[in-house]
MITORVEX-704478 format. One record per residue (C-alpha): residue number from 0; x, y, z. Coordinates in pm, whole numbers, plus 50000, padded with zeros to 5 digits. Example, Ala and Ser with C-alpha at 12.3 -4.5 7.8 and 13.67 -1.06 7.14 Angstrom:
# MITORVEX-704478
NODE   pos       u       v       w
NODE     0   51230   49550   50780
NODE     1   51367   49894   50714
//
This chain:
# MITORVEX-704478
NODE   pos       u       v       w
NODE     0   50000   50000   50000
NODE     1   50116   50327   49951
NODE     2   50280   50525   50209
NODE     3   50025   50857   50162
NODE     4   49736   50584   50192
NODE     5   49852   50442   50473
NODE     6   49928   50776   50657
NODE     7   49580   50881   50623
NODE     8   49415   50528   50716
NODE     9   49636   50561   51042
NODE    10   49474   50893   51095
NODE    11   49135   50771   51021
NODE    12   49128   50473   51238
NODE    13   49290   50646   51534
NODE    14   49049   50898   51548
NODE    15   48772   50650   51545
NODE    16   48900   50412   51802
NODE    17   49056   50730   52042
NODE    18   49404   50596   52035
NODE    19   49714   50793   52049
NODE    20   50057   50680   51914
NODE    21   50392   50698   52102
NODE    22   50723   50662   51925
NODE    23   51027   50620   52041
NODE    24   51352   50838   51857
NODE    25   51494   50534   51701
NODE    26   51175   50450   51498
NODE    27   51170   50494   51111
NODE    28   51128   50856   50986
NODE    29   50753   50793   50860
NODE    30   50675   50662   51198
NODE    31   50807   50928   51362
NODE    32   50635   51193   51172
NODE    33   50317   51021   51235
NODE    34   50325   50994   51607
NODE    35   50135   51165   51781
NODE    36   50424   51227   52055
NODE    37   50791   51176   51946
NODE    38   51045   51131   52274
NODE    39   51296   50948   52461
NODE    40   51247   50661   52760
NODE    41   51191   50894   53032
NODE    42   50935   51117   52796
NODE    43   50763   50815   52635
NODE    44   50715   50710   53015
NODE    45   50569   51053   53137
NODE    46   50307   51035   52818
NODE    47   50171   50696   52885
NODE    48   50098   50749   53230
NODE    49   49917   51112   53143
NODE    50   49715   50981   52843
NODE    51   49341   50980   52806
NODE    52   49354   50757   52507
NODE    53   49170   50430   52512
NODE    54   49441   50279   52305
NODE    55   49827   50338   52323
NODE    56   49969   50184   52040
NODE    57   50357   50193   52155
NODE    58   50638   50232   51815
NODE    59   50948   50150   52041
NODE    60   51062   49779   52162
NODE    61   50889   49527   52426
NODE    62   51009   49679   52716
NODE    63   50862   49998   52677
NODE    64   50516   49890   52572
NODE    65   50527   49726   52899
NODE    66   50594   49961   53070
NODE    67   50349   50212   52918
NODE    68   50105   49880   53020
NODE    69   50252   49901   53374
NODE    70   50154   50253   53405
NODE    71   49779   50227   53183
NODE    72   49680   49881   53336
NODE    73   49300   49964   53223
NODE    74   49475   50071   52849
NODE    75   49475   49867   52580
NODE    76   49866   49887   52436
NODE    77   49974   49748   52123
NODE    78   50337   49733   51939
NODE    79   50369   49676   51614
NODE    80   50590   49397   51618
NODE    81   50600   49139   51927
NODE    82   50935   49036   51749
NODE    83   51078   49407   51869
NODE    84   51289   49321   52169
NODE    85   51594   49467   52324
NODE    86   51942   49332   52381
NODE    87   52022   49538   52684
NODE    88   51673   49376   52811
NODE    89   51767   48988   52740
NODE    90   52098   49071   52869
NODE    91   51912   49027   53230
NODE    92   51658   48721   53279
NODE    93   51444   48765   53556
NODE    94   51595   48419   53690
NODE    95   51926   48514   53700
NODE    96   51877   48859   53771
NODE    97   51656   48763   54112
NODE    98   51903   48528   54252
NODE    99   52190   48820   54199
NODE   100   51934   49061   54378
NODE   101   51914   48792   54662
NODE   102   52320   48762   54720
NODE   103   52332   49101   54840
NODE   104   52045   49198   55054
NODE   105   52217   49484   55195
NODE   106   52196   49636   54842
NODE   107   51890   49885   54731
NODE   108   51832   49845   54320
NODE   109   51824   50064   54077
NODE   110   51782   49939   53742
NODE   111   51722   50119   53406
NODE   112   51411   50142   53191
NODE   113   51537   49881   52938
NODE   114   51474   49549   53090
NODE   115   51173   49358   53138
NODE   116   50845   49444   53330
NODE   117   50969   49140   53529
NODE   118   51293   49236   53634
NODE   119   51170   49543   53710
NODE   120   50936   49376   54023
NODE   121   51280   49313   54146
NODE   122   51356   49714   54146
NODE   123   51330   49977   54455
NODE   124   51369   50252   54167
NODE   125   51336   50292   53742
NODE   126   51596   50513   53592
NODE   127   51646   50612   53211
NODE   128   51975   50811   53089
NODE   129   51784   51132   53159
NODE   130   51733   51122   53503
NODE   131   51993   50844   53615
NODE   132   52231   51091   53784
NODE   133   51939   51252   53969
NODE   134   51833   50945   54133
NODE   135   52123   50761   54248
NODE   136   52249   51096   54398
NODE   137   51914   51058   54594
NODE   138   52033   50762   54830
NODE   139   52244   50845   55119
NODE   140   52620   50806   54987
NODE   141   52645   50488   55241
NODE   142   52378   50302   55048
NODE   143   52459   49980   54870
NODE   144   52353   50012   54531
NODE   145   52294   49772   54258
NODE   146   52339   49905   53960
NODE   147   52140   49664   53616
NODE   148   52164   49601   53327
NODE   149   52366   49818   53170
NODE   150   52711   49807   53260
NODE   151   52833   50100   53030
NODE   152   52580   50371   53197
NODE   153   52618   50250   53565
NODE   154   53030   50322   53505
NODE   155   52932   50635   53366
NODE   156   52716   50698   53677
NODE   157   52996   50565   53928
NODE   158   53197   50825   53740
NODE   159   53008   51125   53814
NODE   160   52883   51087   54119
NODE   161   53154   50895   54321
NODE   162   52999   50567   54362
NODE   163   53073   50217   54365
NODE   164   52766   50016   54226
NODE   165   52751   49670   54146
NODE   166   52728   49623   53829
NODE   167   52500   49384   53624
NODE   168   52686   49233   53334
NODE   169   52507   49402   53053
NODE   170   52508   49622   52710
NODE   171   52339   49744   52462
NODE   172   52453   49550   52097
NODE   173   52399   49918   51897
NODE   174   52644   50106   52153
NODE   175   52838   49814   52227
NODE   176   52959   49767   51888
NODE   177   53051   50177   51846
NODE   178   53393   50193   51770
NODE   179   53675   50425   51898
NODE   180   53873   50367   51537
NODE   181   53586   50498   51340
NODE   182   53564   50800   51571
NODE   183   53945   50871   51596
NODE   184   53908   50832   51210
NODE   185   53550   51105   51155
NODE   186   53741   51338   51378
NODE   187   54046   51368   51156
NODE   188   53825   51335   50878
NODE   189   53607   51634   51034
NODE   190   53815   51861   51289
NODE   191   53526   52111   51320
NODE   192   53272   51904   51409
NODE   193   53171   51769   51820
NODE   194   53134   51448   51953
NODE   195   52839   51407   52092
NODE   196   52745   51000   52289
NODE   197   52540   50841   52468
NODE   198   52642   50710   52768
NODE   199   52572   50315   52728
NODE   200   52857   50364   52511
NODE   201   53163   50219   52614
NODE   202   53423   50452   52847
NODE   203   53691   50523   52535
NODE   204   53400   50668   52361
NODE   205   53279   50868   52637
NODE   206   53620   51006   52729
NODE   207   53644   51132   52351
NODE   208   53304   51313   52338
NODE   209   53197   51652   52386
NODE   210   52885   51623   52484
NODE   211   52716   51329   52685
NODE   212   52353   51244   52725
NODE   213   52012   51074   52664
NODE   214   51889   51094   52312
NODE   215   51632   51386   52428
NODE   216   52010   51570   52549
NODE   217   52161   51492   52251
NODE   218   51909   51658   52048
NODE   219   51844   51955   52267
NODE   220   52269   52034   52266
NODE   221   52220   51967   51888
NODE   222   51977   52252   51855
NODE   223   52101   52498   52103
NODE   224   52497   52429   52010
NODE   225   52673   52678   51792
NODE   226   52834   52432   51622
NODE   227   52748   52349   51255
NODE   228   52828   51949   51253
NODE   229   52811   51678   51501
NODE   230   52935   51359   51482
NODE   231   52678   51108   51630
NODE   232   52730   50805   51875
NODE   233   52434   50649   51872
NODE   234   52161   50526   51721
NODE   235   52050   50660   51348
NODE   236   51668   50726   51420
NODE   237   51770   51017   51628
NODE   238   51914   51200   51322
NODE   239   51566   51284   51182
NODE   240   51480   51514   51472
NODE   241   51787   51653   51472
NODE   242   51760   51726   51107
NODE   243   51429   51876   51141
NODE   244   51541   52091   51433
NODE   245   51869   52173   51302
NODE   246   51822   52165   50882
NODE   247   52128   52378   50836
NODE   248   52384   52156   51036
NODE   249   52526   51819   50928
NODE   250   52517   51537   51140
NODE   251   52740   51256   51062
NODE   252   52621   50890   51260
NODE   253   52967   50666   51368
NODE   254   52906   50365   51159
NODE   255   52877   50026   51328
NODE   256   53142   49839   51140
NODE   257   53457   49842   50879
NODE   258   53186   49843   50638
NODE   259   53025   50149   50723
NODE   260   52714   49978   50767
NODE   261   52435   50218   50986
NODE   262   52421   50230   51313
NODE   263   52099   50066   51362
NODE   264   51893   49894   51613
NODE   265   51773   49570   51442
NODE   266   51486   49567   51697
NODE   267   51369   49903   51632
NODE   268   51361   49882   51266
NODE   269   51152   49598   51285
NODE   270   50842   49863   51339
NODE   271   50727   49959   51022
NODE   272   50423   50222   50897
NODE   273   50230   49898   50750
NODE   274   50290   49704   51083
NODE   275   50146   50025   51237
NODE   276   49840   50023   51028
NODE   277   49756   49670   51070
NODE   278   49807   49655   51477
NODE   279   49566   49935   51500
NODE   280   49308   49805   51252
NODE   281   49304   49443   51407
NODE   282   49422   49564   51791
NODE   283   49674   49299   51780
NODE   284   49951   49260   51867
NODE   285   49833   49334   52218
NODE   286   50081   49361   52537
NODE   287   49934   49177   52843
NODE   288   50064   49160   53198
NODE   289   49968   48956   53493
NODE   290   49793   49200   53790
NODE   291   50085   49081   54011
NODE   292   50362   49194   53770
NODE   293   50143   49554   53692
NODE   294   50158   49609   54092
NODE   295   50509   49479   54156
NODE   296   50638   49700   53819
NODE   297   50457   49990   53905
NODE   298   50581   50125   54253
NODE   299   50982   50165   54145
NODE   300   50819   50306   53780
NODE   301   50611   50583   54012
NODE   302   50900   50654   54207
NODE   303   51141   50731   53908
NODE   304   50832   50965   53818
NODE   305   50814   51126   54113
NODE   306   51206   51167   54135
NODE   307   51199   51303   53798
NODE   308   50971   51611   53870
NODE   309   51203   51734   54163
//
């Protein structure tokens, strides 16, 4: 079907059924420019639990259709694609994840967005890259803290604020896989241009960059900087916003390998406008929790809510 049909079939049927769609930064461009709200973990989070649509139909990965579930139990939430997981997620089954929470009981957790709705039961508080600082600085400094599931960030954390979590084992495949050749390599190629990273990049790649922070900080510095190109360490999705804030700047994406290929979440991509249109017509595929998990899930999801407003 074509895409203009499509687009206004979306429109049509959302109206009808009251639904509202959320996309995350990484989505495809055409997915982006039909959401309804655009935004980062922490944003996407802040929407779904302020929405008076019946339906949420979520354009992001597993983990954060559950959680906009978590936070809309009475909702009907969709994703596109079931198929749209997360590697920093599977990096932390509940199993194993549990019985590391149980050999240190001294330890409070705090364990970011991107893992399951299961492993997050398991949590005292949800943080994203936004608000991460912010929160751990909340416990007293003598506080044990578990840090999950991704290894990169809670360094980057430990970094800034002096502390010595525990670290889950744990990484994101798209930021894992950044290389510090190719930058070393864009920077010679480009001597005018910034670094800008996220921080579940790895620490050579951090220690390089100019600027640090979530996607929604990357493309705020992007819009605000007086610099006229960026070179980007993370994911490609991001670079439509920033392109649409910022048309007169260049913005150059650190490929993923020797080849040059895009940095791209596999997961992500697997969203697409069609998959969109046919998950809202047939309000399938639908995300469904157990009332136990929505309860458990919910309390350290309200508290990085109400840490985030402070």
């Amino acid at each position: 079907m074509e895409k203009d049909k499509l687009v206004k079939l979306i429109e049509e049927i959302k109206k009808k059924k009251n639904a509202v769609i959320l996309a995350h930064y990484y989505q495809v461009a055409e997915i982006q420019d039909i959401a309804d709200f655009v935004g980062d973990s922490l944003q996407l989070s802040q929407r779904a639990a302020e929405t008076d649509a019946d339906i949420i139909v979520f354009a992001g990965v597993h983990f954060m259709a559950e959680t906009a579930k978590i936070l809309s139990p009475s909702k009907v939430v969709l994703l596109p694609d079931l198929e749209a997981g997360c590697s920093l997620a599977s990096s932390a089954p509940e199993k194993e994840f549990s019985d590391f929470v149980k050999q240190h009981p001294d330890h409070k957790v705090v364990t970011y967005i991107n893992c399951s709705a299961a492993v997050k039961t398991w949590s005292d508080v949800i943080v994203t890259s936004s608000n991460a600082v912010k929160i751990v600085e909340s416990f007293p400094k003598y506080q044990k803290l578990i840090f999950a599931p991704d290894k990169n960030l809670g360094a980057y954390i430990n970094g800034l604020t002096g502390r010595n979590m525990l670290l889950w084992d744990g990484a994101c495949e798209v930021h894992e896989t950044i290389r510090t050749e190719s930058i070393l390599q864009l920077k010679l190629q480009n001597p005018d241009a910034k670094l800008i990273a996220h921080p579940e990049c790895k620490q050579p790649v951090l220690i390089l960059a100019d600027f640090i922070g979530s996607t929604a900080a990357m493309l705020d510095f992007t819009a605000k900087d007086s610099s006229q190109k960026f070179i980007v360490a993370t994911e490609t999705g991001i670079i439509h916003q920033m392109q649409k804030l910022s048309p007169e700047k260049e913005f150059i994406v650190v490929p993923s390998d020797e080849t040059c290929s895009c940095n791209d979440c596999p997961y992500m991509k697997l969203n697409t406008l069609e998959k969109l249109y046919l998950c809202l017509l047939n309000q399938t595929p639908e995300i469904t929790l157990s009332d136990e998990i929505i309860e458990k899930a919910r309390k350290p999801i309200l508290r990085m809510l109400e840490l985030s407003v402070r």
